[in-house]
C-alpha positions in Angstrom: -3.6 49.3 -13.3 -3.4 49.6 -16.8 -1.4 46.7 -19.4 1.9 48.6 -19.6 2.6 49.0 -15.6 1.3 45.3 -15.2 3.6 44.0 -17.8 6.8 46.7 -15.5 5.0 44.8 -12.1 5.4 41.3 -13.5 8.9 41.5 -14.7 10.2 42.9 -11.4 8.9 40.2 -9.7 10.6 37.8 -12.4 13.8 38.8 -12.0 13.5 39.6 -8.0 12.3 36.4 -7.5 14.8 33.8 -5.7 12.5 30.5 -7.0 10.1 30.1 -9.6 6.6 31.7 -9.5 3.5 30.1 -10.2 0.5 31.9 -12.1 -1.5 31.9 -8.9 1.5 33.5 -7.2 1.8 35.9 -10.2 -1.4 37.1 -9.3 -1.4 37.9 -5.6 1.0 40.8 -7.2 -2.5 42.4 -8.7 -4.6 41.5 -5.8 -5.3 44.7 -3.2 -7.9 46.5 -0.9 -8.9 48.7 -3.4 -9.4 46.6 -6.6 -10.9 43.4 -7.7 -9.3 40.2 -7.7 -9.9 39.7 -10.9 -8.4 42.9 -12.3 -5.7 40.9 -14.5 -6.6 37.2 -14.3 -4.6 34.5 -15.3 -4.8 34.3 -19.1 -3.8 38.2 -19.3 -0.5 37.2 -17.2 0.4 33.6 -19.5 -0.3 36.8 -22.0 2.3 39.3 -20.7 4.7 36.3 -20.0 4.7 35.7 -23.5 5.4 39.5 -24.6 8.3 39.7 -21.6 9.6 36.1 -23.7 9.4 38.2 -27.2 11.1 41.6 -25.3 14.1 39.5 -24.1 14.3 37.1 -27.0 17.8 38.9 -27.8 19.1 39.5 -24.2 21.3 36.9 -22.8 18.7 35.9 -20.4 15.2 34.4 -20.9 12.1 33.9 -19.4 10.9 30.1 -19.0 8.5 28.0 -17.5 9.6 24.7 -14.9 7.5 22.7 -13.1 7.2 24.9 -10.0 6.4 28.2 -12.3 8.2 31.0 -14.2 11.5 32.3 -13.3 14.5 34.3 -15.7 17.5 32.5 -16.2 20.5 32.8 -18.0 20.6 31.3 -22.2 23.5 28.1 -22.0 25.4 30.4 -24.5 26.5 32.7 -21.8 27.6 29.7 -19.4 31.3 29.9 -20.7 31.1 33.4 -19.4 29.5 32.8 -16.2 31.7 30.0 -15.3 34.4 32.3 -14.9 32.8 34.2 -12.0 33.5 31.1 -9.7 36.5 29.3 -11.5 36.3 26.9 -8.7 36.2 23.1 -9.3 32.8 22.0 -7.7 32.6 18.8 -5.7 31.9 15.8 -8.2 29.3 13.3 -7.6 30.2 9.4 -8.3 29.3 7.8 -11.2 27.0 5.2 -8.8 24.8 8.1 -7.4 24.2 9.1 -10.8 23.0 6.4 -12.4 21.1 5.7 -9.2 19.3 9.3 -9.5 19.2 8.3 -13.5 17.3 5.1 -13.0 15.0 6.6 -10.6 14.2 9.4 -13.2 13.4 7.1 -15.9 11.9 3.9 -14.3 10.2 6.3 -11.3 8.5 4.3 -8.5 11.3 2.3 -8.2 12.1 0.1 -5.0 15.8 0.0 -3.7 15.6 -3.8 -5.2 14.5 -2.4 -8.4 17.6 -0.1 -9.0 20.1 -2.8 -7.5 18.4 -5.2 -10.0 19.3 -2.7 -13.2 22.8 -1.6 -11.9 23.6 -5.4 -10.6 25.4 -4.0 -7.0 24.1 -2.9 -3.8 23.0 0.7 -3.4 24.8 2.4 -0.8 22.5 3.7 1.8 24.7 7.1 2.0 23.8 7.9 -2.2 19.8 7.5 -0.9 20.6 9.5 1.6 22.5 12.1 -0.5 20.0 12.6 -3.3 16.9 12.9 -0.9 18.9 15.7 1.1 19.8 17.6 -2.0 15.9 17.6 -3.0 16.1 15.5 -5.7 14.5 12.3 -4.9 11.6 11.5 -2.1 9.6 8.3 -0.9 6.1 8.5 -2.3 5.2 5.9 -0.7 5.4 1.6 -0.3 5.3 -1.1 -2.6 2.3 -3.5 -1.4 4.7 -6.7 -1.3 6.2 -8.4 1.9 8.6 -5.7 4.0 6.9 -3.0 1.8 10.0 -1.3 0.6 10.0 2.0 -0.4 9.3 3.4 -3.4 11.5 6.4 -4.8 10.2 9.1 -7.6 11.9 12.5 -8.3 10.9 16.1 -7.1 9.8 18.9 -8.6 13.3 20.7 -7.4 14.8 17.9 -9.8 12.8 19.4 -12.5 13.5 22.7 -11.8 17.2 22.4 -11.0 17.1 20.9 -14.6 15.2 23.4 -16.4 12.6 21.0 -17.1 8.6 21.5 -16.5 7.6 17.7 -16.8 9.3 14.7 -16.8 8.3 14.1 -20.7 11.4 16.6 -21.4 13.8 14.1 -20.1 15.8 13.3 -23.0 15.2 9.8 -24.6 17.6 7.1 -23.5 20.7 6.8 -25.9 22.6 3.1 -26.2 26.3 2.9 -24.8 29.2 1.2 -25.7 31.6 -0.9 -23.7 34.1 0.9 -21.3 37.8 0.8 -21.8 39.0 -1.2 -19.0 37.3 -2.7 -16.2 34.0 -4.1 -16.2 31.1 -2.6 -18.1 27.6 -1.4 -16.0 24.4 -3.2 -17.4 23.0 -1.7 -20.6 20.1 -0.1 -19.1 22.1 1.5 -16.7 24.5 2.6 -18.8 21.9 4.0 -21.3 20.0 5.8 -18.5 24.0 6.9 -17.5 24.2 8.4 -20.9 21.1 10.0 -21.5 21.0 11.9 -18.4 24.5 12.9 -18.1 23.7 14.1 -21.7 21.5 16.5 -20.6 22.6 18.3 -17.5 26.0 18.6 -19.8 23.3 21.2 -22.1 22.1 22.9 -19.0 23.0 26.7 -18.7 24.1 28.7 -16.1 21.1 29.8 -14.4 18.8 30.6 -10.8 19.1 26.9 -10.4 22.6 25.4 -8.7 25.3 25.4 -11.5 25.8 21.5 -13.4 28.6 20.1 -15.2 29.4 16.6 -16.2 32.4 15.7 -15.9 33.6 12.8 -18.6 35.6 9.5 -17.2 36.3 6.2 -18.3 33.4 4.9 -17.3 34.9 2.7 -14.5 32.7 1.7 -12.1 31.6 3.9 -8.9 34.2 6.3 -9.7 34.1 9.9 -9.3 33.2 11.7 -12.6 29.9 11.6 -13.7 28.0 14.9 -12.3 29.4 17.9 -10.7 27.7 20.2 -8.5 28.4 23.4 -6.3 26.1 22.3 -3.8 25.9 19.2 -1.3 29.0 16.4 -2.5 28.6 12.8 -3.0 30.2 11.4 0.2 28.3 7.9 -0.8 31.0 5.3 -1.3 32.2 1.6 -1.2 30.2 -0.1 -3.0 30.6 -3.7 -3.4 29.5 -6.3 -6.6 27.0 -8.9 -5.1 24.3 -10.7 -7.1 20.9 -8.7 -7.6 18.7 -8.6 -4.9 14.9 -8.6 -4.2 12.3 -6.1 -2.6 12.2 -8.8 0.7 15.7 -7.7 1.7 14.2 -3.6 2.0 11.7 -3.8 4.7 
């Protein structure tokens, strides 16, 4: 197989793809009976990912890397465009479950305790429950402390619903000011609020579910804060109650 077919090859399997593709994936596309293994190795793909990169540097796609692999996806220039394919409002997810899913992004192993600490309520056992089903969020494991609570980190399908390959790209935390009305969130969970709701608002229109953000007042547990066309938040009720510790998550 010579450069030019491998390049044609890779591409197809780019754009057929429905997730993204590692490099060891990539090369099971070279792999057959008849030839070696290592008839185009790994360097010589990164390679031909970078000219596919240069050839569709003026398309309204592009090729990029997440944390799962390679996939195409659309430039967030062409998101105004796309969004009118599905004019539909998407389900919106409450402010709470995304400053739950922020904190766990930022502060990642964090406890139950730890995020009711930072927000200063209770966490609603239905926004766990909501972020782990969508993909986002998963228990690696316990905290070695009495009733070893859980510990929460983010997935790789975070990373890639978000366009992002490590979690260094998360953007840096931004200060917030006071609400109008009602009473404000901690700083730090307002800051971690901001800065991610920042980012998905930059996201474009690509393989990965479609994200908006959705601005509000900034009340409290209302509904504004991340929008989704997949899974809603049905987490609610959430109710102001001093911080508590890891002891009361066995």
């Amino acid at each position: 197989m010579n450069i030019a077919q491998a390049k044609k090859v890779l591409e197809t399997a780019l754009l057929c793809a429905t997730e993204p593709l590692s490099i060891s994936q990539l090369r099971k596309l070279y792999i057959s009976e008849d030839e070696e293994p290592e008839s185009v190795g790994a360097d010589t793909i990164k390679l031909l990912i970078e000219e596919l990169r240069q050839d569709w540097a003026d398309k309204g796609v592009e090729v990029v890397c997440v944390s799962t692999g390679w996939r195409f996806q659309s430039r967030p220039e062409m998101r105004i465009y796309l969004d009118r394919l599905n004019p539909e409002k998407p389900p919106k997810y409450s402010r709470a479950t995304l400053e739950t899913l922020a904190i766990i992004a930022y502060r990642q192993p964090v406890t139950r305790g730890d995020i009711e600490e930072i927000r200063g309520v209770a966490v609603n056992s239905q926004i766990i429950k909501t972020l782990e089903d969508r993909g986002w969020i998963e228990s690696i494991g316990h905290r070695d402390v009495p009733g070893r609570p859980a510990l929460f980190a983010t997935t790789r399908q975070f990373l890639d619903d978000l366009g992002l390959s490590s979690l260094e790209q998360l953007p840096p935390l931004q200060p917030v000011g006071r609400p109008e009305g009602g009473e404000a969130p901690s700083p730090e969970a307002a800051a971690l609020h901001a800065g991610l709701a920042g980012m998905l608002e930059e996201q474009p229109a690509a393989a990965a579910p479609t994200l908006a953000v959705v601005s509000n007042k900034h009340e409290p547990d209302t509904e504004a804060s991340l929008s989704l066309q997949s899974m809603p938040d049905t987490a609610s009720g959430e109710q102001n109650q001093e911080p508590k510790n890891d002891l009361a998550h066995p």
